[in-house]
C-alpha positions as CSV (number, residue, x, y, z in Angstrom):
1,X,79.4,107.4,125.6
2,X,76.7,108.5,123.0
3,X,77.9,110.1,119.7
4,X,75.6,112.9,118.1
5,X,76.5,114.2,114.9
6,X,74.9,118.3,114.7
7,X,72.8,118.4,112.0
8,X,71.3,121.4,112.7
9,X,73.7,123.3,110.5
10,X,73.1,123.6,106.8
11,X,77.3,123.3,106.9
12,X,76.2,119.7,108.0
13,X,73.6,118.7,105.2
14,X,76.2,119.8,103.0
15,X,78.7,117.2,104.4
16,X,76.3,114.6,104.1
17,X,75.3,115.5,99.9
18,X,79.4,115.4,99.5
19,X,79.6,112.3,100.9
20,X,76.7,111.1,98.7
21,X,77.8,112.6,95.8
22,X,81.4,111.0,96.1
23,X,80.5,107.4,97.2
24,X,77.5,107.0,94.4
25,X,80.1,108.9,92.0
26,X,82.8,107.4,92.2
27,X,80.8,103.9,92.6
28,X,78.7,104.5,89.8
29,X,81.8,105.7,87.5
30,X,83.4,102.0,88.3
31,X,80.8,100.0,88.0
32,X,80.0,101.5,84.7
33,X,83.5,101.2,83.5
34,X,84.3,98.0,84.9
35,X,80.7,96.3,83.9
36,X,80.2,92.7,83.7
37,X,81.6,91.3,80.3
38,X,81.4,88.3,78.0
39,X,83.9,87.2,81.0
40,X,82.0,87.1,83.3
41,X,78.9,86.1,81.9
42,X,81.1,83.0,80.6
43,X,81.9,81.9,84.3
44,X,80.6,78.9,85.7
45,X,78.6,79.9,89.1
46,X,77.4,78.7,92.1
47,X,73.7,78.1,92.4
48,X,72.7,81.1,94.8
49,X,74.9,83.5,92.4
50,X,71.5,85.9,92.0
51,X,70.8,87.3,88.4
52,X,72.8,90.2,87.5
53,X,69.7,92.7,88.1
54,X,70.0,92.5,91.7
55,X,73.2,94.0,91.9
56,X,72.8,97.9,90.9
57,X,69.3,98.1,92.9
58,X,71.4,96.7,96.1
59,X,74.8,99.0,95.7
60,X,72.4,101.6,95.5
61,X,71.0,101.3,98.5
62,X,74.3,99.8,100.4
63,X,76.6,102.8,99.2
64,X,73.1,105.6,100.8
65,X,73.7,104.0,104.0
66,X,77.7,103.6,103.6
67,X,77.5,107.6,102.4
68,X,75.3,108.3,105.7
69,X,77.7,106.1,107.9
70,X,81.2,107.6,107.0
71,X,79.7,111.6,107.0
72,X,78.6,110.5,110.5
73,X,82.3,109.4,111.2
74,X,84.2,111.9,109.7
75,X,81.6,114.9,111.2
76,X,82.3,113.2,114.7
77,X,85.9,113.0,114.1
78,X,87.6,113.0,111.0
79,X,91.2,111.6,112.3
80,X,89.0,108.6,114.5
81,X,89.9,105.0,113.8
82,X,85.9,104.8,113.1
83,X,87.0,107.1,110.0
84,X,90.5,105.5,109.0
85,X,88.4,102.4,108.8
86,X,85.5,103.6,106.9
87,X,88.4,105.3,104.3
88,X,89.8,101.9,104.0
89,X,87.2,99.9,103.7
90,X,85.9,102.4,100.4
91,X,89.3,102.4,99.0
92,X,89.2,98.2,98.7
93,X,85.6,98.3,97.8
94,X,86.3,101.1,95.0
95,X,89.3,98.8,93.5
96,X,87.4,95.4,94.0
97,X,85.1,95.8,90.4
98,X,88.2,96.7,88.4
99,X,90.3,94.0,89.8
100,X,87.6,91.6,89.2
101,X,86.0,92.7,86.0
102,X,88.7,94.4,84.3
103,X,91.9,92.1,85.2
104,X,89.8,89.3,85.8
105,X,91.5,88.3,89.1
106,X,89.6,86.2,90.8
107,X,92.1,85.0,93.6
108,X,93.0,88.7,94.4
109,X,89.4,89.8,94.6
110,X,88.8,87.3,96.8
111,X,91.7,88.2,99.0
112,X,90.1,91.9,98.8
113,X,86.2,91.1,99.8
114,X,88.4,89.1,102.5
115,X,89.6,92.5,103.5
116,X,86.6,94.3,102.6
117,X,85.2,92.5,105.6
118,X,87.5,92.5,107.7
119,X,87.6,96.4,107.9
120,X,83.3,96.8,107.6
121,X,83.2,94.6,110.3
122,X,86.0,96.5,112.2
123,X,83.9,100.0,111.7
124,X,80.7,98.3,113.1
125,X,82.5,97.2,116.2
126,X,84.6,100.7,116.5
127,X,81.5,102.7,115.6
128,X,79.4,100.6,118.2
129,X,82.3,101.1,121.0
130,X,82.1,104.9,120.2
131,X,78.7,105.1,121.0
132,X,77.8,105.4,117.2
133,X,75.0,102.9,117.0
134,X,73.7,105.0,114.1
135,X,76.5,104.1,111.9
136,X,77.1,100.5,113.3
137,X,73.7,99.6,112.2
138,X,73.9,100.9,108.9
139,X,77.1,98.8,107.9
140,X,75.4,95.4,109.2
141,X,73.6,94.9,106.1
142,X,76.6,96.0,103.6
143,X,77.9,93.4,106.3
144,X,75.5,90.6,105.5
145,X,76.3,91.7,101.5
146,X,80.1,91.2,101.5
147,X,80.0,88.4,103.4
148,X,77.6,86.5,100.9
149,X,79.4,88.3,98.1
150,X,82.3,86.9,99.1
151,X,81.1,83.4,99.1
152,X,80.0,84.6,95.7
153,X,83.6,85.4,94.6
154,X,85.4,82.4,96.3
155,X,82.7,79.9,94.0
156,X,84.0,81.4,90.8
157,X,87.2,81.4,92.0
158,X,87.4,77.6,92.6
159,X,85.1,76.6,90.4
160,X,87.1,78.0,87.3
């Protein structure tokens, strides 16, 4: 089974510059409010922790392709467990920064990248099953980022 989203409609570019403008939005709004502090910067790290200008430059280009992936899902079906899973997955990754950089929980943040992960990883296979190879690829590298992010936040973690 092959999924096609129509994009032959200007009804669907639309979809697609809402889903942009609410991922980048709402991403941009948190990471500016919940920016690393004196915290943060006063955490012992692990070694492959990469300097903090790598970050905004990669979100940037990890919430295009998450914006792309879940108007793809939701134009295909917007009650799909594809969907439900790409909701979830934005939810955690929206409350992740605050939880970290705000309350300073590391142990929590952790168990949320944890879940983070879980659920991108559970999109890629649902999108994959559902014929959406589209959208299963362009989750594999926000895969690749949580999963060394979260090695990221389980080092500060243990190590203070």
């Amino acid at each position: 089974m092959s999924m096609s989203v129509e994009t032959s409609q200007p009804r669907s570019w639309l979809g697609l510059v809402v889903f942009l403008l609410i991922v980048m939005g709402v991403g941009s709004v948190i990471g500016f409010a919940s920016a690393p502090d004196a915290w943060y910067a006063g955490l012992a790290k692990a070694p492959w922790n990469p300097p903090n200008w790598v970050f905004a430059p990669a979100w940037f280009a990890l919430y295009v392709m998450i914006a792309i992936a879940g108007w793809r899902s939701f134009s295909a079906d917007p009650s799909s467990g594809q969907t439900i899973a790409w909701i979830l997955q934005m939810i955690l990754n929206w409350a992740w920064s605050p939880t970290w950089f705000t309350l300073h929980l590391t142990w929590p943040a952790f168990v949320l990248i944890i879940a983070i992960l879980a659920l991108v990883l559970a999109f890629i296979v649902i999108s994959w099953r559902r014929g959406d190879k589209v959208s299963a690829w362009l989750f594999v590298p926000y895969a690749a980022w949580v999963g060394f992010a979260s090695t990221l936040n389980l080092a500060i973690a243990v190590l203070n």
